[in-house]
C-alpha positions as CSV (number, residue, x, y, z in Angstrom):
1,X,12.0,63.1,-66.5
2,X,9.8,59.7,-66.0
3,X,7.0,60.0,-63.6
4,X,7.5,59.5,-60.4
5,X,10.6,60.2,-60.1
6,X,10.3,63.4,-59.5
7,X,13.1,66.1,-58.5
8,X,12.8,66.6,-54.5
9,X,11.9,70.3,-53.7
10,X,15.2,70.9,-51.5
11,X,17.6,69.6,-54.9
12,X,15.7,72.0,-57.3
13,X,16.4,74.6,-55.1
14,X,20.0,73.9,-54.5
15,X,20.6,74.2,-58.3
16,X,19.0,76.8,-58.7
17,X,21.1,78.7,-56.2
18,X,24.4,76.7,-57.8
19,X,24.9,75.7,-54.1
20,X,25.8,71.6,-53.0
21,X,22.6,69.7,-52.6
22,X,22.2,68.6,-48.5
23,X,23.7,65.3,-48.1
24,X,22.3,62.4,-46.7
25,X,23.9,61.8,-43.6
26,X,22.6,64.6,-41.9
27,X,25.8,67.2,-42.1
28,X,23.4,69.3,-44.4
29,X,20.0,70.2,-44.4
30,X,17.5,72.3,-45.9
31,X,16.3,75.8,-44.3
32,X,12.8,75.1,-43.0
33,X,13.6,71.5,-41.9
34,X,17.0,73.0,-40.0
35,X,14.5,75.1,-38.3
36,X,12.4,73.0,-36.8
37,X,15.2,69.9,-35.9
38,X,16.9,72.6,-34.1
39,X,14.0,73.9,-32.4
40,X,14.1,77.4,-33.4
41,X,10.3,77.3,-35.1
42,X,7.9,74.1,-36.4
43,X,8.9,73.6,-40.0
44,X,5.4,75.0,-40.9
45,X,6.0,78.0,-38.8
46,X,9.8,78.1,-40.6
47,X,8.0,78.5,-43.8
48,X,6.0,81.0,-43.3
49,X,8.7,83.1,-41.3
50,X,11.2,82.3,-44.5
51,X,8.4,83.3,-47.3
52,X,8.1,86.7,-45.7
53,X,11.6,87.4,-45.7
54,X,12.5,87.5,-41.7
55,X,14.8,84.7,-42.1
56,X,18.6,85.8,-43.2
57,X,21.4,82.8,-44.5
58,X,24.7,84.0,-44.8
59,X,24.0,87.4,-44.5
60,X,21.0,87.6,-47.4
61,X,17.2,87.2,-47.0
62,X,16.3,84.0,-48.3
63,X,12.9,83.1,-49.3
64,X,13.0,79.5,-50.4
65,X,12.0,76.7,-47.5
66,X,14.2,74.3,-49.4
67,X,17.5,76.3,-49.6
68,X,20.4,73.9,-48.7
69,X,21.9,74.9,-45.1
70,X,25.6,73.8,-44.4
71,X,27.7,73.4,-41.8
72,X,28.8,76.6,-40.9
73,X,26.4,78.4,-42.3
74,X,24.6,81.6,-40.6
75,X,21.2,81.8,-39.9
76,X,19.0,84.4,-38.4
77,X,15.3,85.1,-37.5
78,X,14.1,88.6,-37.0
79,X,17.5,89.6,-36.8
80,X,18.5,87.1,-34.2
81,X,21.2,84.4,-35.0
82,X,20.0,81.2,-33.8
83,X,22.2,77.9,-33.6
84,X,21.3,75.3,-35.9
85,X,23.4,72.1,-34.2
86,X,21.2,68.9,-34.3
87,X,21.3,67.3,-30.4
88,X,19.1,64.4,-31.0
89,X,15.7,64.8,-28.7
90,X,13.7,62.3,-28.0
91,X,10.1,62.4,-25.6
92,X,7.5,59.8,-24.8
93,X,3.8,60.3,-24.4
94,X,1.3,58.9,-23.3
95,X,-1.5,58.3,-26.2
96,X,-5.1,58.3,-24.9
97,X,-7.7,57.1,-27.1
98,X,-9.3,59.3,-29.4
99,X,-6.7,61.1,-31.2
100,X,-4.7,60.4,-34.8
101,X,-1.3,59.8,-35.6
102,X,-1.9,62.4,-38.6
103,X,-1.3,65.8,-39.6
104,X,-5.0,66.4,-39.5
105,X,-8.1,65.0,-38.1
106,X,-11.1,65.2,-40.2
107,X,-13.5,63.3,-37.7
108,X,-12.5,66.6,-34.8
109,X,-11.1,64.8,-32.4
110,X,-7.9,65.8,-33.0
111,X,-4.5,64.4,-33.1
112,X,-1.5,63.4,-31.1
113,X,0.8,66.9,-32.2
114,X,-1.9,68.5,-30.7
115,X,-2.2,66.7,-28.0
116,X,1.5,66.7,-27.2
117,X,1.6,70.5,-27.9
118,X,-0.9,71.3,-25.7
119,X,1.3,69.8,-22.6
120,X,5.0,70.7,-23.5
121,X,7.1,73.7,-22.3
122,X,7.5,76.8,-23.9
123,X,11.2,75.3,-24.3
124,X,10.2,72.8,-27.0
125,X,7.4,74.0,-28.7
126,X,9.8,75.3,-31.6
127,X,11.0,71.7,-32.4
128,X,8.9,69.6,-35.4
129,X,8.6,66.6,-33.2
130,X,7.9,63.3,-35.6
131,X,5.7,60.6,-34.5
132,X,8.1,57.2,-34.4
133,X,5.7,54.8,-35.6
134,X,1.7,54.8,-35.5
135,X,-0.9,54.0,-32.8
136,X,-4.3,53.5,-34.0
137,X,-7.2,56.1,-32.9
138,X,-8.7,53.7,-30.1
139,X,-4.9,52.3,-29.2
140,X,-3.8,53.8,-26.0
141,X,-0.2,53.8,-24.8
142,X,3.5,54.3,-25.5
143,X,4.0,56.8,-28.6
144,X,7.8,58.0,-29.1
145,X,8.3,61.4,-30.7
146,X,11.7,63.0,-32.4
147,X,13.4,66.0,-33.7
148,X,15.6,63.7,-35.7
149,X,14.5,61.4,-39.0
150,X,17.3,58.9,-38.2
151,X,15.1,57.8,-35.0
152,X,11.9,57.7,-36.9
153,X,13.8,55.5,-39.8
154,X,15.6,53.3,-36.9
155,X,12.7,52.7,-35.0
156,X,10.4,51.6,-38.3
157,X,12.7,49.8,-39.9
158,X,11.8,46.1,-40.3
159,X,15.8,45.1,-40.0
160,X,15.5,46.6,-36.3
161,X,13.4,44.0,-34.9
162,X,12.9,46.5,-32.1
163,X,10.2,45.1,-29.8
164,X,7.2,46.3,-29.1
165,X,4.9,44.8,-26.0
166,X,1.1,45.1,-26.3
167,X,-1.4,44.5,-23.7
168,X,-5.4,43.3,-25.5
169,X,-8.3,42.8,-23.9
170,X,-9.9,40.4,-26.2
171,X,-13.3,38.5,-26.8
172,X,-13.7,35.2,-25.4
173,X,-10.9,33.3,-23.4
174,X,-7.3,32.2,-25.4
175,X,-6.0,29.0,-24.5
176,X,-2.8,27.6,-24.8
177,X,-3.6,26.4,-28.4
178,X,-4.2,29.8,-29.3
179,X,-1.5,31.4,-27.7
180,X,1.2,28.9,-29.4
181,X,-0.1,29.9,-32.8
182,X,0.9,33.4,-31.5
183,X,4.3,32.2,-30.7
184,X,4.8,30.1,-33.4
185,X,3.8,33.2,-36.4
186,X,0.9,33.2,-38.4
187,X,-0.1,33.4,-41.9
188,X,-1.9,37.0,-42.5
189,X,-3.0,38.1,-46.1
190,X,0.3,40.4,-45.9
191,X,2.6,37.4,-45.1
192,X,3.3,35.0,-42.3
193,X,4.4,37.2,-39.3
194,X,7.5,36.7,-37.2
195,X,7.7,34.6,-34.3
196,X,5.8,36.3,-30.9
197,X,5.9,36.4,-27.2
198,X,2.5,35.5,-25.6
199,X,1.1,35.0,-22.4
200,X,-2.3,35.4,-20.6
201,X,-2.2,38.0,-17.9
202,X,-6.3,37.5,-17.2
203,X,-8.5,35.0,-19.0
204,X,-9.3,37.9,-21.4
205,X,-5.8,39.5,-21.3
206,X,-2.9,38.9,-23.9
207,X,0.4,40.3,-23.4
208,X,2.0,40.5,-26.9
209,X,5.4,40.9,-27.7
210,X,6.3,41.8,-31.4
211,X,8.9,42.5,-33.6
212,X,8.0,44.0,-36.6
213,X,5.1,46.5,-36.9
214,X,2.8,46.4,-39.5
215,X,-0.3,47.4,-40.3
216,X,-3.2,46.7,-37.6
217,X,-1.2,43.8,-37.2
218,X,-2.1,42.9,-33.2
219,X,-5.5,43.3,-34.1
220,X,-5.3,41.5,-36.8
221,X,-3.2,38.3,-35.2
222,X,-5.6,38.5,-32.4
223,X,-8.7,37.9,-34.8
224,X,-6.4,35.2,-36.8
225,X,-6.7,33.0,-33.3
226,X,-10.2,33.8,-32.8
227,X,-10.3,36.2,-30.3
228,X,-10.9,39.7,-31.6
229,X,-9.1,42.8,-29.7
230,X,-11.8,44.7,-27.8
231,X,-9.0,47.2,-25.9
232,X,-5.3,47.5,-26.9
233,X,-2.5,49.6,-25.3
234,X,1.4,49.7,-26.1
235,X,3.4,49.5,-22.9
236,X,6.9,49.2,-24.2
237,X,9.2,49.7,-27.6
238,X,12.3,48.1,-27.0
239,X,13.8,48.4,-23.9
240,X,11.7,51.6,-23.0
241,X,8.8,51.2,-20.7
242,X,5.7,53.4,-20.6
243,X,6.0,55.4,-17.2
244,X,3.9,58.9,-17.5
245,X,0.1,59.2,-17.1
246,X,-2.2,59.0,-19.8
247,X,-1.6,62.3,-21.5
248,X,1.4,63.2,-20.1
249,X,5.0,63.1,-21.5
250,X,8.9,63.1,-20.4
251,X,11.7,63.1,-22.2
252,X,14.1,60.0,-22.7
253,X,17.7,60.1,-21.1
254,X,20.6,59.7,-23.5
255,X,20.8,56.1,-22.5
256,X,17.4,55.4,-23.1
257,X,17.5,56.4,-26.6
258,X,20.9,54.6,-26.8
259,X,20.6,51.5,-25.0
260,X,16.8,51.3,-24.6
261,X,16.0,51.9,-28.3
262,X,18.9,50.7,-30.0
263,X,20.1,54.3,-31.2
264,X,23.5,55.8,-31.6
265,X,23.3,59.0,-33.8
266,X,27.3,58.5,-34.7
């Protein structure tokens, strides 16, 4: 086979068991993943639990992570059946500075799964909860987590145009010219931007409306207009507001996630 185009993990296994591969929309899955979108255990926890044989599908011990999971099928842990239904989730958090949006932190300040961790329920701490979208280390603000990959993909995706409103504390004092060039897009090394909302709140404070979300990309339009971003925080992403202390979290209502975000899992 070419490289790069390598055989996914989860497909190997399936043939190798001469079972159907999980398909793409989301009626299938693979073991360890099942595991943690359902919130029986994190998928890292899942694959552990799986490689030393305490996880039974359809009535055999299975050892492979990437087995294919089907509708229907029957899955116990430690002898205990557990219900492997996908009811989307989804919780905000409030991101303090400090911590990554990465598996790992190699600097030990540690990262927002931890963070989150630390502060949910007992209830939820079986869930792999997905980070929808980045924050930088010193961003503070509005960070969305999931059980489900369709969220993450709906809420990155460029086609969304989901908003996203920014607050910067910024060096020297914008004026209108400044502020229309915001408005208007800019030309970054990356491309010209899309159109943006901007307004002053404070001589030094720009509120910043975008929709697309690339890389450093308030920071870097900030700088673009001469005014370099000495504090940023995230307030909203689409029609959800930030509304939980730094550090804390809450979980959205159904109509949040379907009116406020945009997201209809059928």
């Amino acid at each position: 086979m070419a490289r790069g185009h390598k055989t996914p993990r989860w497909l190997e296994a399936a043939r190798r068991r001469g079972g159907e591969a999980p398909s793409p929309d989301g009626r299938a899955d693979w073991l360890s993943r099942a595991l943690g979108r359902a919130g029986v255990l994190p998928r890292a926890d899942a694959e552990v639990a799986i490689r030393e044989g305490r996880v039974e599908l359809d009535g055999r011990v299975e050892r492979e992570p990437f087995a294919p999971v089907h509708t229907g099928s029957q899955v116990k842990v430690d002898g205990r059946v557990r219900e492997l239904s996908l009811a989307t989730r989804v919780l905000m958090f409030h991101k303090p500075s400090g911590p990554v949006v990465h598996g790992s932190d190699p600097e030990g300040v540690g990262t927002v799964f931890e963070r989150l961790r630390a502060v949910l329920p007992e209830v939820l701490l079986g869930y792999e909860w997905l980070a929808v979208g980045r924050l930088d280390r010193d961003t503070t603000g509005l960070l969305l987590f999931t059980n489900d990959e369709r969220v993450v993909r709906h809420g990155t995706a460029p086609k969304t145009h989901l908003t996203k409103r920014y607050v910067a504390r910024v060096a020297g004092r914008p004026g209108e010219v400044a502020l229309q060039r915001l408005r208007d897009g800019l030309a970054l090394e990356d491309g010209p931007t899309r159109p943006a909302g901007a307004t002053l709140r404070a001589p030094d404070v720009v509120e910043l409306t975008l929709t697309e979300g690339r890389h450093h990309q308030v920071k870097r339009m900030l700088a673009a207009v001469g005014h370099p971003v000495r504090e940023l925080h995230r307030e909203s992403v689409g029609g959800v507001a930030l509304d939980v202390v730094e550090g804390a979290w809450r979980e959205l209502r159904a109509e949040e996630v379907q009116e406020g975000l945009g997201f209809r899992s059928e």
